[in-house]
N, CA, C and O atoms as CSV, one atom per row, in Angstrom:
chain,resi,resn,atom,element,x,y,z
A,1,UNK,N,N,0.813,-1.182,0.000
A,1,UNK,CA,C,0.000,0.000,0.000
A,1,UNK,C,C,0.862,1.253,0.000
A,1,UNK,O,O,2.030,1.227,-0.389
A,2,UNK,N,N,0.205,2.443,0.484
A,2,UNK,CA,C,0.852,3.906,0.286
A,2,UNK,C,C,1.821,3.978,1.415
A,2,UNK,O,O,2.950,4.431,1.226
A,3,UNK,N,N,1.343,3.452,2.851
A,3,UNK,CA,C,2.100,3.432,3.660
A,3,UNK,C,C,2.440,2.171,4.689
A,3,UNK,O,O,2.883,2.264,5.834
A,4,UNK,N,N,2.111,0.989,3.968
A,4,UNK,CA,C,2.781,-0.398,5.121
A,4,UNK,C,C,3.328,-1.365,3.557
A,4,UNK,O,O,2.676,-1.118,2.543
A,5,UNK,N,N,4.293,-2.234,3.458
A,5,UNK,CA,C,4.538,-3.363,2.660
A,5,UNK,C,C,5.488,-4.119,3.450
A,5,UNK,O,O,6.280,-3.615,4.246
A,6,UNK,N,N,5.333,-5.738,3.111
A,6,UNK,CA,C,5.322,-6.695,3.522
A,6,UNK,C,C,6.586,-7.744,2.235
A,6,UNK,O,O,6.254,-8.044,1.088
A,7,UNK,N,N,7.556,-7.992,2.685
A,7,UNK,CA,C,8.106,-8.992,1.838
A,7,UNK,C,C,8.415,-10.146,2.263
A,7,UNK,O,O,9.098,-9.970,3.272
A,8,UNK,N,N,8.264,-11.522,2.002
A,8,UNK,CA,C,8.768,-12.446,2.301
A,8,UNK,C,C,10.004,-12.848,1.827
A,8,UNK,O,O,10.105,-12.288,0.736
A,9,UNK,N,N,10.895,-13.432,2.008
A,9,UNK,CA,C,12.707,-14.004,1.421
A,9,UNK,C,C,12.779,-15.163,1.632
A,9,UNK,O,O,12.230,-15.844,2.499
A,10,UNK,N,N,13.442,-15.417,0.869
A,10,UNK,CA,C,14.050,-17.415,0.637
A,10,UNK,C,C,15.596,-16.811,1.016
A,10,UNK,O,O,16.219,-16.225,0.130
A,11,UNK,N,N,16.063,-16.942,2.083
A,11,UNK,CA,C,17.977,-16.532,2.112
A,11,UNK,C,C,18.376,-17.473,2.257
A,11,UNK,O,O,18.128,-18.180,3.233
A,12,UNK,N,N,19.357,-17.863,1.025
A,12,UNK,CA,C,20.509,-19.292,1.326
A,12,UNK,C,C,21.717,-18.678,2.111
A,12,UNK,O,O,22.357,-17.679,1.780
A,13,UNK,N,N,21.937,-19.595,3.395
A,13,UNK,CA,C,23.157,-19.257,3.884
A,13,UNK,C,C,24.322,-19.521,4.124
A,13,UNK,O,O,25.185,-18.847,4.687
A,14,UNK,N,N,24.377,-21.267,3.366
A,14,UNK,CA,C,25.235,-21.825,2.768
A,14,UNK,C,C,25.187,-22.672,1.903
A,14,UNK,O,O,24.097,-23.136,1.568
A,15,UNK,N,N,26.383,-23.093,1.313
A,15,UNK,CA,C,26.032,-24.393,0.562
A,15,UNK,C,C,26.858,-24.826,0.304
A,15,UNK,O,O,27.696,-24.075,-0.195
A,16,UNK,N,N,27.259,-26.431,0.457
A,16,UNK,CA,C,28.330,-27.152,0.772
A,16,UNK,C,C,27.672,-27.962,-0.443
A,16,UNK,O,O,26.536,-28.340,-0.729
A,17,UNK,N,N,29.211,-28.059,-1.137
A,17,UNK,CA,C,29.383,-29.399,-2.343
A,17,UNK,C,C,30.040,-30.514,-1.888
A,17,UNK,O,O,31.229,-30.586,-1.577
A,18,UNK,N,N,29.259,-31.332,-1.863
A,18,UNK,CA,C,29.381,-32.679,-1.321
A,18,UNK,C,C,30.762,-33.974,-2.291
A,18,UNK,O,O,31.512,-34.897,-1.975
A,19,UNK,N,N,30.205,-32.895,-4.039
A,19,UNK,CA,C,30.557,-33.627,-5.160
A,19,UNK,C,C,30.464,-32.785,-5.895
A,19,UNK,O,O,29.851,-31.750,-5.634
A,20,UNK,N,N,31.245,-33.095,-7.370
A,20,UNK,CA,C,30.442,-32.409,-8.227
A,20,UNK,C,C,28.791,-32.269,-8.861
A,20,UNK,O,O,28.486,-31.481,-9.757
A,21,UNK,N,N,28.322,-32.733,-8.526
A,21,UNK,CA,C,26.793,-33.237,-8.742
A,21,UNK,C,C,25.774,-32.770,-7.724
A,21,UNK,O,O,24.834,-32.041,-8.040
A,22,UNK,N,N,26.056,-33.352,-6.092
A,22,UNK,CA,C,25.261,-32.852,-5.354
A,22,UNK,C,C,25.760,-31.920,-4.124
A,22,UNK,O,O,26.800,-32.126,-3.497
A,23,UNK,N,N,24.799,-30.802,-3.868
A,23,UNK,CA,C,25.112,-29.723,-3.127
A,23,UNK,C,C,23.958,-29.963,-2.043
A,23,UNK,O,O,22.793,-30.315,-2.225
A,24,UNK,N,N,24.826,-29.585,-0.537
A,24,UNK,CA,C,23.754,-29.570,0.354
A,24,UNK,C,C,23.633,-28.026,0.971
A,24,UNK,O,O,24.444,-27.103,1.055
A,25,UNK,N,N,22.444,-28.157,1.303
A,25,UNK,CA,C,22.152,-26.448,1.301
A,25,UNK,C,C,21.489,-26.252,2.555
A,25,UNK,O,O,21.067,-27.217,3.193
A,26,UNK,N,N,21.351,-24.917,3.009
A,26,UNK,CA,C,21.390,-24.139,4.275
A,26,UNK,C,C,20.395,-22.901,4.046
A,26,UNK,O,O,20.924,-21.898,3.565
A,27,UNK,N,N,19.227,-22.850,4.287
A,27,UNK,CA,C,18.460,-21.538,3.970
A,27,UNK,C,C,17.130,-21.220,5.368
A,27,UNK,O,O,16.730,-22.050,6.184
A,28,UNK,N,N,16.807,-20.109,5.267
A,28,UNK,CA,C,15.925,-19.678,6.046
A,28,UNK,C,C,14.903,-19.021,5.189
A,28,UNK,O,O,15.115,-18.827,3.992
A,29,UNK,N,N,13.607,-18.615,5.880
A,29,UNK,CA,C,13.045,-17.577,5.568
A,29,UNK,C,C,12.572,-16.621,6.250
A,29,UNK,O,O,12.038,-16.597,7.359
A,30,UNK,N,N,12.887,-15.555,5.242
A,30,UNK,CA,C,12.133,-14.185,6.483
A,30,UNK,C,C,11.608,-13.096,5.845
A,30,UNK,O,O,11.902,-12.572,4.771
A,31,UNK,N,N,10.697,-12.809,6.758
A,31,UNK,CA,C,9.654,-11.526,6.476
A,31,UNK,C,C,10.176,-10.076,6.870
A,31,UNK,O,O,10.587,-9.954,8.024
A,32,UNK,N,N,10.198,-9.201,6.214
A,32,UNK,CA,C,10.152,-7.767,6.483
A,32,UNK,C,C,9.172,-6.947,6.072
A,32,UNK,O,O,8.618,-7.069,4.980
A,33,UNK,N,N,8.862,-5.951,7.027
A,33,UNK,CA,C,7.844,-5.302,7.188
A,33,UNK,C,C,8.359,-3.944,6.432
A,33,UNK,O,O,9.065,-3.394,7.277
A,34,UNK,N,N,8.349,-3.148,5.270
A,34,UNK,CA,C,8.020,-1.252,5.232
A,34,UNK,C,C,7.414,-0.429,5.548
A,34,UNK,O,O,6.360,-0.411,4.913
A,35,UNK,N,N,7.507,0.430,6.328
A,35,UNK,CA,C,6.419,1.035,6.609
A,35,UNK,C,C,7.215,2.895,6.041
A,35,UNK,O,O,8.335,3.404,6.063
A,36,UNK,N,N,5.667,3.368,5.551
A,36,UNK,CA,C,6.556,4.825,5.515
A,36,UNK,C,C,6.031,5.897,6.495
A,36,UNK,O,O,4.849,6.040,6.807
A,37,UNK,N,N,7.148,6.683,6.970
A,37,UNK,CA,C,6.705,7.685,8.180
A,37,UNK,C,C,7.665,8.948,7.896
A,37,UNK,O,O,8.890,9.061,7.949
A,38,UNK,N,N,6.883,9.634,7.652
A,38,UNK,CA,C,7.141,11.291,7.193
A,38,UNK,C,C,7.749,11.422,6.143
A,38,UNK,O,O,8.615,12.293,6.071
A,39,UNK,N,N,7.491,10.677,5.156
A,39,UNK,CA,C,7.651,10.389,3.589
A,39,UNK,C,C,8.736,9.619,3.479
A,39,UNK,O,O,9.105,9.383,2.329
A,40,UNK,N,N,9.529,9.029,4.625
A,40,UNK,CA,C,10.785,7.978,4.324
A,40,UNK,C,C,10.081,6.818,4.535
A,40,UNK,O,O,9.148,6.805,5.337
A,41,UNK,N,N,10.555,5.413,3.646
A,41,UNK,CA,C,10.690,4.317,4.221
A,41,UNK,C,C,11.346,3.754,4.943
A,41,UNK,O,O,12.528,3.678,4.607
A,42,UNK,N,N,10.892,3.004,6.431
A,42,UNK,CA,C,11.864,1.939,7.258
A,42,UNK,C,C,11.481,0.881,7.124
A,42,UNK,O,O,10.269,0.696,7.006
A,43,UNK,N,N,12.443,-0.248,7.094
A,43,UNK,CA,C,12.312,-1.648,7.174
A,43,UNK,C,C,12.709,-2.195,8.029
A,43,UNK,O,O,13.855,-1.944,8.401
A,44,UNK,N,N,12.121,-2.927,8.530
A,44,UNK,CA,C,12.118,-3.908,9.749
A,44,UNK,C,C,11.875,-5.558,9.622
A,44,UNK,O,O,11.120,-6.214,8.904
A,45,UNK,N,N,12.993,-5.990,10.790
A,45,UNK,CA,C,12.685,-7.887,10.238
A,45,UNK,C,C,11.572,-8.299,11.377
A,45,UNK,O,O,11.631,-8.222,12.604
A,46,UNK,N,N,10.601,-8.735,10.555
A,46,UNK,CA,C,9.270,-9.397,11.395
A,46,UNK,C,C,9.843,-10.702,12.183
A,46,UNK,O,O,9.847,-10.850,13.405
A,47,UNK,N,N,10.344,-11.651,11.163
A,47,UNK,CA,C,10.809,-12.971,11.524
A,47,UNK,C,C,11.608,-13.863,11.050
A,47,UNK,O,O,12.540,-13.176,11.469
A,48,UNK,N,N,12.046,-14.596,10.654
A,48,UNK,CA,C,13.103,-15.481,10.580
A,48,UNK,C,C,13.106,-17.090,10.874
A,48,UNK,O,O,13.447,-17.590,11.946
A,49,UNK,N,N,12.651,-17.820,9.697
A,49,UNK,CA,C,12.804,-19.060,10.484
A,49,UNK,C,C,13.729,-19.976,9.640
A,49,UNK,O,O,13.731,-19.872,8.413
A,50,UNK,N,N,14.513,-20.872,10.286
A,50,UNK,CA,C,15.728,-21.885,9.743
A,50,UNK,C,C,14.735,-22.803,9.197
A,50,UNK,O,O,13.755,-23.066,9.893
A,51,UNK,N,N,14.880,-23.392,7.888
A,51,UNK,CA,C,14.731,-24.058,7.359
A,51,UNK,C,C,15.326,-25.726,7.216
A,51,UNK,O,O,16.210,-25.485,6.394
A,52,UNK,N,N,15.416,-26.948,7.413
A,52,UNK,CA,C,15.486,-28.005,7.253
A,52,UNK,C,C,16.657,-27.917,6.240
A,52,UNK,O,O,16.504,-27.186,5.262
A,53,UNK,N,N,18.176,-28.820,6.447
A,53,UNK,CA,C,19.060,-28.342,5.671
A,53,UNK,C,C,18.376,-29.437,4.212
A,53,UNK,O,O,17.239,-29.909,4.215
A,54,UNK,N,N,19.136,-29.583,3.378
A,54,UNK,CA,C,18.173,-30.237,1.729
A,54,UNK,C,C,19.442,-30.657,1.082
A,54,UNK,O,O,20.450,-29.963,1.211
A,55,UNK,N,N,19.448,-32.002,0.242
A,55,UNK,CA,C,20.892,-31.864,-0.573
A,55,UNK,C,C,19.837,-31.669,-1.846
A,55,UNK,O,O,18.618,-31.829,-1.776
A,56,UNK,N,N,20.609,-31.281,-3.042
A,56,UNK,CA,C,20.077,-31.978,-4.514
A,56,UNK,C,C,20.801,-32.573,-5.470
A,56,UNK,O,O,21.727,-31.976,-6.019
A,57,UNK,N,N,20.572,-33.411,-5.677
A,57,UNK,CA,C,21.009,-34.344,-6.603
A,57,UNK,C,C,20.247,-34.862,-8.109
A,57,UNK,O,O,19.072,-35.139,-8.350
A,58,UNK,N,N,21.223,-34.857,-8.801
A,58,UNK,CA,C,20.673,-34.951,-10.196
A,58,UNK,C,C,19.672,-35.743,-10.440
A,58,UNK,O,O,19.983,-36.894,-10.133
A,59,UNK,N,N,18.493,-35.656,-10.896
A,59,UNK,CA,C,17.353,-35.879,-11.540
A,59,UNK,C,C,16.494,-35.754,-10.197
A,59,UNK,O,O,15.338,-36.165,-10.296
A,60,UNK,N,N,16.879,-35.260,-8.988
A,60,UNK,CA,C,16.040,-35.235,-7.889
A,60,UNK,C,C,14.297,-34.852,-8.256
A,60,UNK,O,O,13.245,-35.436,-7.995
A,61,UNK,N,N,14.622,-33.616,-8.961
A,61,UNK,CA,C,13.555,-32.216,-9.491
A,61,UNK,C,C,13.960,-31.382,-10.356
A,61,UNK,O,O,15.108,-31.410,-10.799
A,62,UNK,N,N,13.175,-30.628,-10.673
A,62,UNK,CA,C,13.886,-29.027,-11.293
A,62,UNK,C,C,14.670,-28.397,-10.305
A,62,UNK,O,O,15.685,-27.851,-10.737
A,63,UNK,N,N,14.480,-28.334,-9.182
A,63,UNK,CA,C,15.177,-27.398,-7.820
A,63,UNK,C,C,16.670,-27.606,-8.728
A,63,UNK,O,O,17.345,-26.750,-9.299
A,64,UNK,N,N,16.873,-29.047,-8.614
A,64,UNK,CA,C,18.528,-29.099,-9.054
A,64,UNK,C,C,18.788,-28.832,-10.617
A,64,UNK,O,O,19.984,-28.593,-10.783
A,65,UNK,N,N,18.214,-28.803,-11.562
A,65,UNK,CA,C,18.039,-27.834,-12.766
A,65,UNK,C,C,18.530,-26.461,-12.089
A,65,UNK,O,O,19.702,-26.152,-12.307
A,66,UNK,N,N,17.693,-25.540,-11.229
A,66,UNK,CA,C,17.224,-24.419,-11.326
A,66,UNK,C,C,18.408,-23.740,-10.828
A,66,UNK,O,O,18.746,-22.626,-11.230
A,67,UNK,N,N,19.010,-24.381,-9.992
A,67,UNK,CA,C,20.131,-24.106,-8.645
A,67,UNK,C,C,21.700,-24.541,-9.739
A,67,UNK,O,O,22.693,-23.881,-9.430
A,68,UNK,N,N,21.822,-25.186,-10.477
A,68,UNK,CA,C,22.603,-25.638,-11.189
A,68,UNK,C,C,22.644,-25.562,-12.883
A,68,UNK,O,O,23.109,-26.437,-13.614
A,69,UNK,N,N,22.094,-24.409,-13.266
A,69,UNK,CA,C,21.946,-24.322,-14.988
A,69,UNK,C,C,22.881,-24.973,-15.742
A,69,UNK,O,O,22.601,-25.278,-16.901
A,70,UNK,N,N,24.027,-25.254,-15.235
A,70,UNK,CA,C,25.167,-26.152,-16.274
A,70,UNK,C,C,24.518,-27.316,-16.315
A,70,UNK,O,O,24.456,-27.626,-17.505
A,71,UNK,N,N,24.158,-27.882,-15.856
A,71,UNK,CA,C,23.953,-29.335,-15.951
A,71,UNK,C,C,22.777,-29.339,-16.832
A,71,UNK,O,O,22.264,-30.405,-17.172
């Protein structure tokens, strides 16, 4: 809106290659809040939550397509 917005994030915070092929990964997600007050915007972190670590490995899904375009 004119004066509150809301974003959600996918943040990877690591990622360890196991191999050439499969990578295990480290991510959270988190929300921030904008709000505007006296015509500036501030942002603020609502929350934060750790995510379940994940490897991917070839033909797992697209994830490992998506995360890996060479292959």
């Amino acid at each position: 809106g004119d004066k509150v917005g809301y974003v959600l994030t996918d943040e990877l915070i690591s990622v360890v290659a196991e191999n050439v092929h499969i990578d295990e990964r480290q991510h959270s997600v988190c929300s921030y809040m904008f709000s505007k007050e006296k015509g500036d915007w501030k942002i603020s972190l609502e929350h934060c939550s750790s995510l379940p670590d994940y490897s991917i490995r070839p033909g797992d899904d697209a994830l490992y397509y998506f995360h890996n375009p060479v292959y």
